[in-house]
C-alpha positions as CSV (number, residue, x, y, z in Angstrom):
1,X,95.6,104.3,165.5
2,X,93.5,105.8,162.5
3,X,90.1,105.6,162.7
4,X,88.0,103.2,160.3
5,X,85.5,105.4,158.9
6,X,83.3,107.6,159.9
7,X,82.8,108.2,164.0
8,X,79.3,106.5,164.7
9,X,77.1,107.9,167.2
10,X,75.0,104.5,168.0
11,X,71.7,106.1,169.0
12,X,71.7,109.0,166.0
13,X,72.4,105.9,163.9
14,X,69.6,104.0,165.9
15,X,66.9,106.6,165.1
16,X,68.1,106.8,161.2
17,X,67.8,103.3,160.5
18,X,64.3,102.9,162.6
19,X,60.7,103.2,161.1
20,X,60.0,107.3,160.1
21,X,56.5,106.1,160.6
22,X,57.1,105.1,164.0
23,X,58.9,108.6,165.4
24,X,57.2,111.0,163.2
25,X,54.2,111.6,165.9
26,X,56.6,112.2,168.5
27,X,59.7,113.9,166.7
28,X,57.7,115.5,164.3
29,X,60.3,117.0,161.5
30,X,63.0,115.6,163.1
31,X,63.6,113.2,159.7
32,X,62.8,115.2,157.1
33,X,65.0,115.0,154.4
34,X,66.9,118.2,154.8
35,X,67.3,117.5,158.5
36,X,68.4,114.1,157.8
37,X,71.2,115.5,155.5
38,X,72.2,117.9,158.1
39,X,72.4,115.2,160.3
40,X,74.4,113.3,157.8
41,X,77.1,116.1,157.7
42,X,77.2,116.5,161.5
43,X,77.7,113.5,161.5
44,X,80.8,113.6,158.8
45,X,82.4,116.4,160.2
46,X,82.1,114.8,163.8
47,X,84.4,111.5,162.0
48,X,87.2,113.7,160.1
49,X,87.6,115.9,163.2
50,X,88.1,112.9,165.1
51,X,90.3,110.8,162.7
52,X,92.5,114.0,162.5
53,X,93.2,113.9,166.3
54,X,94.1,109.9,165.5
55,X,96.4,111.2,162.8
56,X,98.1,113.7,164.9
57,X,98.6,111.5,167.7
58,X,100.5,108.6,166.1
59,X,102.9,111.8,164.2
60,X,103.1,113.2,168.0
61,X,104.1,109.6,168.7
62,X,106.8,109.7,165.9
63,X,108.0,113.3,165.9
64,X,106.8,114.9,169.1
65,X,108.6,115.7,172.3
66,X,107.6,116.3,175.9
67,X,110.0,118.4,177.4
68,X,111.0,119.6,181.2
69,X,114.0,121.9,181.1
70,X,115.8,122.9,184.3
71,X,117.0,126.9,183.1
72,X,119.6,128.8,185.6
73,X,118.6,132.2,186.2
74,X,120.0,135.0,188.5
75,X,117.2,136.4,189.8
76,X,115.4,133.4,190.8
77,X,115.3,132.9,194.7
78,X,117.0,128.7,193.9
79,X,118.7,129.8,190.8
80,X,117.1,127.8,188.8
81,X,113.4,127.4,187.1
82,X,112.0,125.0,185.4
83,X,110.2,125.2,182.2
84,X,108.0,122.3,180.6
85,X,106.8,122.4,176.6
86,X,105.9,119.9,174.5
87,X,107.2,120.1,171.0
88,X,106.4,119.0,167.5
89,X,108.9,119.2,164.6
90,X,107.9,119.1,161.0
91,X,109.8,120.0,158.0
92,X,108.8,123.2,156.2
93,X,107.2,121.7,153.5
94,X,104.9,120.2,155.9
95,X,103.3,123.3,157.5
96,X,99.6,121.7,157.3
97,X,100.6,119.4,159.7
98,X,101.7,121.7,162.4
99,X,98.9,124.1,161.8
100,X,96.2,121.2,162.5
101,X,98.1,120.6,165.9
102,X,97.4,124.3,166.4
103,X,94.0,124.0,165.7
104,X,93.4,120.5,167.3
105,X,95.0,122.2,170.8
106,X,93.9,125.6,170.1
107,X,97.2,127.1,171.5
108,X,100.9,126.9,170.6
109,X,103.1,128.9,168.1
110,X,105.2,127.7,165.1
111,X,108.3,128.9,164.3
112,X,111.6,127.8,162.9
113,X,114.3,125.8,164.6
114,X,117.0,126.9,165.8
115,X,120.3,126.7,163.6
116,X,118.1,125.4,161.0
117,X,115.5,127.0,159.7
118,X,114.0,124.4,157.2
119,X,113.1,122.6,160.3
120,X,109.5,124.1,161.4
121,X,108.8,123.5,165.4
122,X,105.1,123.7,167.1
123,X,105.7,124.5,170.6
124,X,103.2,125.0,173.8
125,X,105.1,125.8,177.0
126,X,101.9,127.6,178.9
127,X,101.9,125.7,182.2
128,X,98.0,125.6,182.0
129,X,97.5,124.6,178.2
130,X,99.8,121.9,179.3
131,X,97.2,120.7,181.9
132,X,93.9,121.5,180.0
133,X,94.8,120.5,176.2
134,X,98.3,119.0,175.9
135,X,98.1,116.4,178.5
136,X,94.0,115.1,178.5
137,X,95.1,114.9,174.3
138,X,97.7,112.7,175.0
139,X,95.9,110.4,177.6
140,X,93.1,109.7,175.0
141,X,94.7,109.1,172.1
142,X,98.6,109.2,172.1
143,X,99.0,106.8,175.8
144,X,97.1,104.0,175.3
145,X,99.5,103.2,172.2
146,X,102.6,104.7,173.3
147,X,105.7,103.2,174.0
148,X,107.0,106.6,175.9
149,X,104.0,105.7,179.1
150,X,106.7,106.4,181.7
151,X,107.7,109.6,180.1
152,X,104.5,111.4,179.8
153,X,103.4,110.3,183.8
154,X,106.3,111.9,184.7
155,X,105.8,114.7,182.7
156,X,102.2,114.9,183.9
157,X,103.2,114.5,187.4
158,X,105.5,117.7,187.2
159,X,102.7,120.0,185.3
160,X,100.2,119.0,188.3
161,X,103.0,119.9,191.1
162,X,103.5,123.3,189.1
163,X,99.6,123.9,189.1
164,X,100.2,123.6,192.7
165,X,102.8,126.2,193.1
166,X,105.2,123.1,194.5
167,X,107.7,124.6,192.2
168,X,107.8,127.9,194.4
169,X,109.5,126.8,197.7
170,X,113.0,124.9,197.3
171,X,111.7,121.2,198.3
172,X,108.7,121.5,195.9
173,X,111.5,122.5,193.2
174,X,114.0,119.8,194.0
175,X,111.4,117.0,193.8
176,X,110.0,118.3,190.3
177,X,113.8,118.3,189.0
178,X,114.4,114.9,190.3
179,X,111.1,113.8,188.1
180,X,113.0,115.9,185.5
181,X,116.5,114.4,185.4
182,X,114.1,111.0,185.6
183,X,112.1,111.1,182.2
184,X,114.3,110.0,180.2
185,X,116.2,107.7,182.1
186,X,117.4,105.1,178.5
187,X,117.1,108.3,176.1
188,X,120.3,108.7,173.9
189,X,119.7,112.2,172.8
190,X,121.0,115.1,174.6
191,X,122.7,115.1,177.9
192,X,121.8,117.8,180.7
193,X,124.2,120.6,181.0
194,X,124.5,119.9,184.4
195,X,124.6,116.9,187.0
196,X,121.7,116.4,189.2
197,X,124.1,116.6,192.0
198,X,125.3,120.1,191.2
199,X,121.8,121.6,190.9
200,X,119.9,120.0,193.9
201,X,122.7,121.4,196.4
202,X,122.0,124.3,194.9
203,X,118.4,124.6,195.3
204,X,118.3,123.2,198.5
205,X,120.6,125.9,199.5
206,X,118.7,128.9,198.1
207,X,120.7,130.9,195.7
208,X,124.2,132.4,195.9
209,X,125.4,134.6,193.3
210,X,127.8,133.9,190.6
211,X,129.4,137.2,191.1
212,X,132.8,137.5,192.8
213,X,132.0,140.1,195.9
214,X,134.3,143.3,194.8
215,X,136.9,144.9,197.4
């Protein structure tokens, strides 16, 4: 997934190598030395930027985690809402890495983990970051060599129904948890708290109250 050398514009490189003789007349000062060199560092500056997005996808690839949570809540109208992030973990020691994510995506916060707080964790959970950096990010450079295709579609599929407010009225919300329960369908990690079958009755339903009515 890394880039070999530099990224190579073809018709910059075209002009370069061509006759200065021959464009001078028409592009007069466009190759003189100093704009040459500045063209030469555009140039390098245009390759690392894009080998570092290579970089981060295959370490997204390795250590990074698209998430759709299905969160109870009293107050909401179904009970439930649902709340999609994607995640990167580094440990602390490896700070830079995270921090380039936060650059490359130009969002997110880092913070420690949980229960352990050598564990560093890059999070975006904005609904729209998710559909304007995370997601075109990962179809141009993580999918193509993923072996987690089914997860991510799925995952885009339930960002582009919240974007359409499908997640406000109880059918909307029941087909984004189903997509939910389904993206991990052979993942060994951790189970869901509760079974599908508990928490579409419940949307479906609307929401009744926890609370014991008093008299």
């Amino acid at each position: 997934m890394f880039s070999e050398g530099r990224l190579q514009n073809p018709t910059i490189c075209w002009d370069i190598r061509a006759s200065r003789a021959t464009h001078r007349a028409v592009r007069l000062g466009v190759y003189d030395s100093d704009n040459v060199t500045g063209a030469d560092n555009q140039q390098e500056r245009l390759g690392s930027a894009e080998a570092a997005k290579w970089f981060l996808a295959g370490f997204i690839e390795g250590e990074g985690a698209l998430c759709v949570s299905i969160k109870k809540h009293p107050t909401c109208r179904s009970g439930f809402y649902v709340d999609p992030s994607f995640f990167l973990y580094q440990h602390q020691s490896g700070r830079g890495v995270l921090e380039r994510a936060q650059e490359v995506f130009a969002h997110g916060r880092i913070s420690p983990k949980a229960g352990n707080p050598k564990v560093l964790v890059f999070e975006i959970s904005s609904t729209r970051a998710l559909r304007e950096k995370v997601i075109p990010f990962f179809e141009r450079y993580v999918v193509p060599f993923s072996c987690k295709r089914v997860t991510f579609e799925r995952f885009r599929e339930i960002v582009e129904m919240m974007s359409r407010k499908e997640h406000l009225e109880p059918t909307g919300l029941a087909r984004i948890v189903e997509k939910a329960y389904a993206m991990n369908p052979d993942s060994k990690g951790k189970a869901r708290s509760r079974p599908l079958e508990e928490v579409l009755p419940r949307i479906l339903r609307g929401h009744t109250s926890d609370i014991p009515a008093s008299g």
